[in-house]
C-alpha positions as CSV (number, residue, x, y, z in Angstrom):
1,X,-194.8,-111.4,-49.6
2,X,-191.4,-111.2,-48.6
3,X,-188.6,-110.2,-52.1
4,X,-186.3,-112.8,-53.1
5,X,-183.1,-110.7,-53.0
6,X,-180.2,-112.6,-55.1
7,X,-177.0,-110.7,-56.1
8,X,-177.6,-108.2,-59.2
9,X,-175.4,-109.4,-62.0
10,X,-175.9,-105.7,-63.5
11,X,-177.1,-101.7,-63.7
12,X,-180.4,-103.1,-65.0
13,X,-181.2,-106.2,-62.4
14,X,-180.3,-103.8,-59.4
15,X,-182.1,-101.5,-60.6
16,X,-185.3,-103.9,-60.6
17,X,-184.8,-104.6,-57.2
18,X,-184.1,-101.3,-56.1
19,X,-187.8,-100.2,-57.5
20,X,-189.5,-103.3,-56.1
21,X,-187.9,-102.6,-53.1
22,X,-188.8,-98.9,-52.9
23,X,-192.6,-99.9,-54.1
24,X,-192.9,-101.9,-50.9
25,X,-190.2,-99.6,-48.2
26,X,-189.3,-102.9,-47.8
27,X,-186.0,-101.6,-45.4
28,X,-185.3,-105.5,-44.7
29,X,-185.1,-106.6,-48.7
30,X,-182.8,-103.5,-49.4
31,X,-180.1,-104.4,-46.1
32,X,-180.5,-107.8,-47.5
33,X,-179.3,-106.4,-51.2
34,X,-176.8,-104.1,-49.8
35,X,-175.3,-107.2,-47.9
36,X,-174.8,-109.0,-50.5
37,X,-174.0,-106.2,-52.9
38,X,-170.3,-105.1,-52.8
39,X,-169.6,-101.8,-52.4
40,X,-167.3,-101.2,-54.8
41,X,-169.7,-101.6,-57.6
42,X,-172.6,-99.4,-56.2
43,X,-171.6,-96.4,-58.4
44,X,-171.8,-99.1,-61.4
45,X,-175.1,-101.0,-60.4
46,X,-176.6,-97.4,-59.7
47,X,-175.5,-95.6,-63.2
48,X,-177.5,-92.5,-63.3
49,X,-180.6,-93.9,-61.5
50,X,-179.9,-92.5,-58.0
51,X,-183.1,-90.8,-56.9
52,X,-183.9,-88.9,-53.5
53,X,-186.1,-91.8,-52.6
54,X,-183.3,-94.8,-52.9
55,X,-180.7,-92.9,-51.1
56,X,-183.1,-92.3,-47.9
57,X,-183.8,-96.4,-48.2
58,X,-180.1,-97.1,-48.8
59,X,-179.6,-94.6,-45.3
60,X,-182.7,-96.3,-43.3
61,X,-181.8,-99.6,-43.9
62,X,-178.1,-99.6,-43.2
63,X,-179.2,-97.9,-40.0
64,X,-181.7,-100.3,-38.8
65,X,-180.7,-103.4,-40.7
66,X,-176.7,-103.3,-41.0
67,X,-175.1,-101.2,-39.0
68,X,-175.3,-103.4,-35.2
69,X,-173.9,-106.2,-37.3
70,X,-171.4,-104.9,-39.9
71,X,-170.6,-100.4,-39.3
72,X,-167.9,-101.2,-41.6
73,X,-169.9,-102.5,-44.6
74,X,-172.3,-99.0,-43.8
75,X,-168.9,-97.1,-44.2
76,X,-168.1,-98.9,-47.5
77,X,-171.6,-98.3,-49.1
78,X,-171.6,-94.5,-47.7
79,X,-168.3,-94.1,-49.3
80,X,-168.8,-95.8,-52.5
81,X,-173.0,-94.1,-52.7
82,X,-171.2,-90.9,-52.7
83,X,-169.4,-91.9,-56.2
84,X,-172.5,-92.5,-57.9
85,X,-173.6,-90.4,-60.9
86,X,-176.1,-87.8,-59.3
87,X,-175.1,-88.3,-56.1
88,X,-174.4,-83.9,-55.8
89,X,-178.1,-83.4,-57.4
90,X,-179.9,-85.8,-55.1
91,X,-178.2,-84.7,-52.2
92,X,-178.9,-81.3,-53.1
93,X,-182.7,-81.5,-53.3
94,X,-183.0,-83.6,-49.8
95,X,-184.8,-82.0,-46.9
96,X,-183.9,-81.0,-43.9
97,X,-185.8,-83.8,-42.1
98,X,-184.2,-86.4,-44.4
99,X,-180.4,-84.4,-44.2
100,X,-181.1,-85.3,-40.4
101,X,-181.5,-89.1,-41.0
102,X,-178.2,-88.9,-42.7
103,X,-176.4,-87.0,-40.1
104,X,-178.1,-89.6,-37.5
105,X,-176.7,-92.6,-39.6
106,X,-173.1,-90.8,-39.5
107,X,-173.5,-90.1,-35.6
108,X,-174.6,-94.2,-34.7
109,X,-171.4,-94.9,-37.0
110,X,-169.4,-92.4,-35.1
111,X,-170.3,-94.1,-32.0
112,X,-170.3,-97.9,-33.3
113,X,-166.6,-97.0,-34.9
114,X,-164.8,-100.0,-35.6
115,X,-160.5,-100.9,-37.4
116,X,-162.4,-100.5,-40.9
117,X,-162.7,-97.0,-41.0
118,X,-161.3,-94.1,-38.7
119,X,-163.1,-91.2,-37.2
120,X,-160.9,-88.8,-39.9
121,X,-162.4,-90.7,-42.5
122,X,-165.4,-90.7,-41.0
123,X,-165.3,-86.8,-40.7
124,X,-163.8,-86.5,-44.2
125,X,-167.3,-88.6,-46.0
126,X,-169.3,-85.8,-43.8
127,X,-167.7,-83.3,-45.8
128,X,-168.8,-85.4,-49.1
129,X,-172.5,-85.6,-47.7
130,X,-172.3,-81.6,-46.7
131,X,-172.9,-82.2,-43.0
């Protein structure tokens, strides 16, 4: 059955969703809760419960889900995912297949580039995600 996504009030609800989410790779639910999720308070809704697993669901969805509508919002929750507590460790245990969804996700967002965000910031968050 298809999640009910409604805006997480806090660190706990999100992270709910996040895990029912992730249980099901449901990639449309988590574009659905990083629509309505403002990007801003990622680092906050996340506390220290980023895992390898949610940022690669965060990455695939955005990329299939958000970026043809919104690049801008993608840019917003790349920038503000890279705040999170843990952010360094999870990145650091990715693997080179799932580094390459990342670096595909900055590439469509190079190419999609819109007012929101420049290609200098654009090559600046790279640096952040060590690409």
């Amino acid at each position: 059955e298809k999640l009910h996504i409604s805006e997480p009030s806090n660190a706990y609800d999100f992270g709910q969703i996040i895990n029912a989410v992730n249980t099901n790779k449901d990639k449309a639910a988590c574009a659905d809760l990083l629509t309505i999720t403002d990007p801003k308070k990622l680092p906050v809704l996340l506390s220290n419960k980023l895992e390898g697993e949610i940022l690669l669901i965060f990455i695939q969805s955005l990329e299939c889900y958000v970026l043809g509508k919104d690049p801008g919002l993608v840019y917003q929750h790349l920038f503000y995912l890279s705040k999170a507590e843990r952010f360094k460790v999870v990145l650091a245990l990715l693997s080179k297949n799932e580094k390459e969804q990342v670096q595909q996700l900055f590439h469509l967002l190079s190419e999609n580039q819109n007012h929101q965000y420049s290609l200098e910031d654009l090559e600046s968050l790279k640096k952040v995600y060590e690409l």
